[in-house]
KOLRO-486371 format. One line per field, with one value per residue (C-alpha): residue number from 1; x, y, z; residue in three letters. Coordinates in Angstrom, 1 decimal, decimal comma. Example, Ala and Ser with C-alpha at 12.3 -4.5 7.8 and 13.67 -1.06 7.14 Angstrom:
<rs>
resi <- c(1 2) .
xx <- c(12,3 13,7) .
yy <- c(-4,5 -1,1) .
zz <- c(7,8 7,1) .
resn <- c(ala ser) .
</rs>
This chain:
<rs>
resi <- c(1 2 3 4 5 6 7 8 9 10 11 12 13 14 15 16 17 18 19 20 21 22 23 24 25 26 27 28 29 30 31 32 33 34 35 36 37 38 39 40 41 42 43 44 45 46 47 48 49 50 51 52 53 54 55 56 57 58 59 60 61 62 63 64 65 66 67 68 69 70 71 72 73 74 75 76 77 78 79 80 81 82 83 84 85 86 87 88 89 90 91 92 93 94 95 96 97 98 99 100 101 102 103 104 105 106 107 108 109 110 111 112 113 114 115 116 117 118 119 120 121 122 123 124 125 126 127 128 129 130 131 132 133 134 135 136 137 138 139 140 141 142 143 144 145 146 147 148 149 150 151 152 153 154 155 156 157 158 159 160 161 162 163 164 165 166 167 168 169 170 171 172 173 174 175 176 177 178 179 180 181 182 183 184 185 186 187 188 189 190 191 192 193 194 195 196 197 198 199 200 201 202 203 204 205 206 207 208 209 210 211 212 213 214 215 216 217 218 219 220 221 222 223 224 225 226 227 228 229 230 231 232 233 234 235 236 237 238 239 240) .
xx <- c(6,6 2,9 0,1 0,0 -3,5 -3,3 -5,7 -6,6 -9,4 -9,0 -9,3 -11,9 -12,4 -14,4 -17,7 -17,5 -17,6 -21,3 -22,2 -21,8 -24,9 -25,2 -27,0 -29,8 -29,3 -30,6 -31,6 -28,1 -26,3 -25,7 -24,1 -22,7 -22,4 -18,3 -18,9 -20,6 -17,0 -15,2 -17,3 -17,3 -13,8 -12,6 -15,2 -13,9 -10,2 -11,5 -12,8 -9,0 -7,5 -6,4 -6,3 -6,5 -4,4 -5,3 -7,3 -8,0 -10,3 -11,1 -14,1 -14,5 -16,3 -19,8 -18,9 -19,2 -16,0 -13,7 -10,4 -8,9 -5,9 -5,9 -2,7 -2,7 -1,1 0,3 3,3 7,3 9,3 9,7 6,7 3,4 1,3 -1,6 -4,9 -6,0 -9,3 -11,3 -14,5 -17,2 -20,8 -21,1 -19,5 -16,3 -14,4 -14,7 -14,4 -10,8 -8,6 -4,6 -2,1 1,3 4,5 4,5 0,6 -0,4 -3,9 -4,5 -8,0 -6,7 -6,9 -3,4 -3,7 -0,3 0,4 2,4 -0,8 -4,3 -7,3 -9,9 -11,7 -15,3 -17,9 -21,5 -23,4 -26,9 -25,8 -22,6 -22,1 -19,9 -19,6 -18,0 -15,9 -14,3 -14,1 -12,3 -10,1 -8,6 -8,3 -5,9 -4,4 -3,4 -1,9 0,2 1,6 4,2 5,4 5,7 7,7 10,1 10,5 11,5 13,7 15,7 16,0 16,7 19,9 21,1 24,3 25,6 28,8 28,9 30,6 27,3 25,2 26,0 26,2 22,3 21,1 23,6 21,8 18,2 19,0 21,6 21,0 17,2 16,0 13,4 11,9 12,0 14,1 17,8 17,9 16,6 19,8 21,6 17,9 18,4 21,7 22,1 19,5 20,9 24,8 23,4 19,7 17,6 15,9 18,6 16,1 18,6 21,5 22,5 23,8 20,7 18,9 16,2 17,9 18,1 14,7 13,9 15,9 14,3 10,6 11,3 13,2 9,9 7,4 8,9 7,4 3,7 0,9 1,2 5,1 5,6 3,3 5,2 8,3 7,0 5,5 8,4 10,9 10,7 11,1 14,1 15,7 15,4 17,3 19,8 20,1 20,3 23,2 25,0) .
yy <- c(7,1 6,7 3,8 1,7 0,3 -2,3 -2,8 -5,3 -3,5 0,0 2,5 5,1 8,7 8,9 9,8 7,0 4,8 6,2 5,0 1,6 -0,3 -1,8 -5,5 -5,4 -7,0 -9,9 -11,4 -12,2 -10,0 -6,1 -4,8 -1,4 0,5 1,1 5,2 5,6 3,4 6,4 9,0 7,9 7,3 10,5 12,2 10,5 11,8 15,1 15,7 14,5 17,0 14,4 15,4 12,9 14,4 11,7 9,0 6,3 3,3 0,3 -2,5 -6,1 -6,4 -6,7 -3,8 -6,3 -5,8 -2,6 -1,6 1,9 3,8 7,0 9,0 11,1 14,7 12,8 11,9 13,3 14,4 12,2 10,2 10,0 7,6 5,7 4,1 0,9 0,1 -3,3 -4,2 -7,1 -7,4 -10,5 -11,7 -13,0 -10,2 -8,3 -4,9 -4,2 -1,3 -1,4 1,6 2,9 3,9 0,8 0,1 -1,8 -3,0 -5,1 -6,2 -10,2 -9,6 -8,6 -6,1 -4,9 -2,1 -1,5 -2,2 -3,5 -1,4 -2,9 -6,2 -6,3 -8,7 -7,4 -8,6 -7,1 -5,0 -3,9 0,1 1,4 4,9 2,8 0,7 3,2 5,5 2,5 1,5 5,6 5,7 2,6 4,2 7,2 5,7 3,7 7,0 7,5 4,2 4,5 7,4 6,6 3,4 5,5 8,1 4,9 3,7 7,2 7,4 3,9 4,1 1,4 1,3 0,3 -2,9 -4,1 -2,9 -4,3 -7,8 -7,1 -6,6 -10,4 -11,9 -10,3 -11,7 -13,9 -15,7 -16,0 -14,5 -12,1 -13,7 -11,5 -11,6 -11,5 -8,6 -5,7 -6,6 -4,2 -1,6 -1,5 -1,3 2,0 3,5 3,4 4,1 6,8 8,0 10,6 12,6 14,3 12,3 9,3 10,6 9,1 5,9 4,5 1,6 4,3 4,9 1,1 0,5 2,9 1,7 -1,4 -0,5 2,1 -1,0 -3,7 -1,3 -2,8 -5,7 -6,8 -6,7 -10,2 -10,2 -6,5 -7,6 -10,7 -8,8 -5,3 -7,7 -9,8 -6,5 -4,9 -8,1 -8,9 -5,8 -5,7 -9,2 -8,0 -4,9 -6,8 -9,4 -5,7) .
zz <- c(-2,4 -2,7 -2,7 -6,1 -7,4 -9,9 -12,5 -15,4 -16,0 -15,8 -13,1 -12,2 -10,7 -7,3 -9,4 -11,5 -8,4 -8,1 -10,6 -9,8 -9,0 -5,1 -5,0 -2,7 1,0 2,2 5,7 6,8 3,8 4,0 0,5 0,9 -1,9 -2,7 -3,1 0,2 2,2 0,4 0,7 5,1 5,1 3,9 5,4 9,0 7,8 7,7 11,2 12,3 9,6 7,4 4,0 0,9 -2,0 -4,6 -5,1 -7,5 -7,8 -10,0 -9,9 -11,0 -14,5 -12,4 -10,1 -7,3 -5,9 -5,7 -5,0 -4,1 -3,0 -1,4 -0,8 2,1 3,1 6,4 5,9 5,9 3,6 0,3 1,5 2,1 4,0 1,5 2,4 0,8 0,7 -0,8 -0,8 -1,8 -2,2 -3,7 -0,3 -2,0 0,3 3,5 3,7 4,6 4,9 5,1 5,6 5,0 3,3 1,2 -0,2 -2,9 -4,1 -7,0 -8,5 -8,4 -4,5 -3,7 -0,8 1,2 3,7 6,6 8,9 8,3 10,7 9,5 8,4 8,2 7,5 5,8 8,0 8,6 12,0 10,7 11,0 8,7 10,1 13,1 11,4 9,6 12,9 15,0 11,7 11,3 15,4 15,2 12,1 13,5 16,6 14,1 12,2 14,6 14,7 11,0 11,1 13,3 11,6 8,6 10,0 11,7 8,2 7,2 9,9 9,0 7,5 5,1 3,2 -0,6 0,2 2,3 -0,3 -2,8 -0,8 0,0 -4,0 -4,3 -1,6 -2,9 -6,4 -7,0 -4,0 -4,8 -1,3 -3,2 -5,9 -8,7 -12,0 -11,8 -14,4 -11,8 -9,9 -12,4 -12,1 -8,6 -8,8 -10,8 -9,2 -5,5 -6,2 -9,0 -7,7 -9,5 -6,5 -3,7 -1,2 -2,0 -2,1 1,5 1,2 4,1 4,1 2,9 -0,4 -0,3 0,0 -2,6 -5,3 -5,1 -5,0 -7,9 -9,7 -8,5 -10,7 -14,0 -12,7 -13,7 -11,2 -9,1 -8,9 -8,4 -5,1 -3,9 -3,9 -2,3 0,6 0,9 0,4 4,4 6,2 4,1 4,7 8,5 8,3 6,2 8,5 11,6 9,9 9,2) .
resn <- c(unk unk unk unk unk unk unk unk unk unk unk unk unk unk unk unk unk unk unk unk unk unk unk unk unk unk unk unk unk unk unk unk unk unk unk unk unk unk unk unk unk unk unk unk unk unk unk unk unk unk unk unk unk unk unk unk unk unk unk unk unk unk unk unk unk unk unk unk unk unk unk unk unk unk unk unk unk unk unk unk unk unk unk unk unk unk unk unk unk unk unk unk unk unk unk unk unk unk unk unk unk unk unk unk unk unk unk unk unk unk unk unk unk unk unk unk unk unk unk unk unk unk unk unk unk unk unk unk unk unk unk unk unk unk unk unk unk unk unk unk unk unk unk unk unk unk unk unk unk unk unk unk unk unk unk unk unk unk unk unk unk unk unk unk unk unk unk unk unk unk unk unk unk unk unk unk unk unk unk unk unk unk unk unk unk unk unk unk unk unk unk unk unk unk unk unk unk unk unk unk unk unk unk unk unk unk unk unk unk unk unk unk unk unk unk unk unk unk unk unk unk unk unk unk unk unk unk unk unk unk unk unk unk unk unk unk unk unk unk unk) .
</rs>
């Protein structure tokens, strides 16, 4: 599982985002340019030994906004963590960071993870070097939190019987909303998975059949239902 960027317009390498222009500031207005919130924010996950194994950006047409995802080494096995990042200089947006197992950012202001370190306005005494600092601090101390949510998932038996009562109650009963086709998508790809990761019948394999199942989906419902997909779980879990 990695971080998913979305893109109407196209995406771009790291060096590309350099390229992009910066507005000058203003009395009340600090534009940042979107390379240097990378260049910081990986830099910042280097001097904790986090390493970023790919990365991937995109800007609005004016190069005003961008959007990024960065996949991280920190992780477990058969997942990663991923960083999303946004930001605005035409102050349409604050600069904003979420993290997780489950990340997607999308150019039409979509913006999901697990947890959200940082928020930040542009205003003339912001520091970005802090904000960054303070948002990977509160990141890290939600890593284990993350993991253990995951290895519970992992450890959570279901039997065939309940799963296939959660993909009627996701579709049939309209508690995602997504089309009623991916019932079957999901379907085959938890009781016949193609990684040995989900061969378990968890709430794990659950899960992943129906993210892998949500990426047929185009970029605004493929959002909706990966927000809407954890919280629906845990109630199906808990109803057991």
């Amino acid at each position: 599982m990695n971080g998913t960027l979305l893109s109407s317009s196209g995406k771009i390498t790291r060096e590309e985002l350099a390229l992009v222009p910066t507005p000058p500031a203003t009395n009340t207005h600090r534009p940042i340019p979107h390379h240097e919130i990378v260049q910081a924010l990986i830099e910042t996950l280097g001097f904790r030994h986090i390493g970023v194994v790919k990365d991937e950006y995109a800007v609005s047409s004016d190069g005003m906004r961008m959007f990024g995802v960065l996949d991280l080494e920190t992780g477990m096995h058969g997942c990663r963590f991923s960083i999303g990042v946004r930001n605005g200089n035409d102050r349409s947006l604050r600069l904003a960071m979420t993290v997780g197992y489950r990340v997607t950012v999308c150019d039409n202001m979509a913006f999901h993870g697990d947890f959200t370190p940082v928020l930040a306005k542009h205003s003339k005494n912001f520091s970005l070097l802090d904000a960054i600092s303070v948002g990977v601090d509160r990141m890290q101390r939600n890593f284990d939190p993350m993991r253990k949510e995951i290895e519970a998932w992992r450890e959570t038996q279901i039997t065939d019987v309940n799963a296939r009562l959660v993909i009627y109650e996701a579709f049939i009963e309209g508690e995602l909303d997504v089309p009623k086709h991916l019932a079957r998508v999901v379907h085959d790809r938890y009781f016949n998975p193609q990684f040995e990761e989900f061969q378990q019948r968890t709430m794990w394999s659950l899960s992943n059949a129906f993210t892998s199942a949500f990426q047929e989906l185009d970029a605004i419902p493929q959002f909706r239902a990966t927000a809407k997909l954890g919280a629906f779980l845990e109630r199906m879990e808990k109803k057991g």
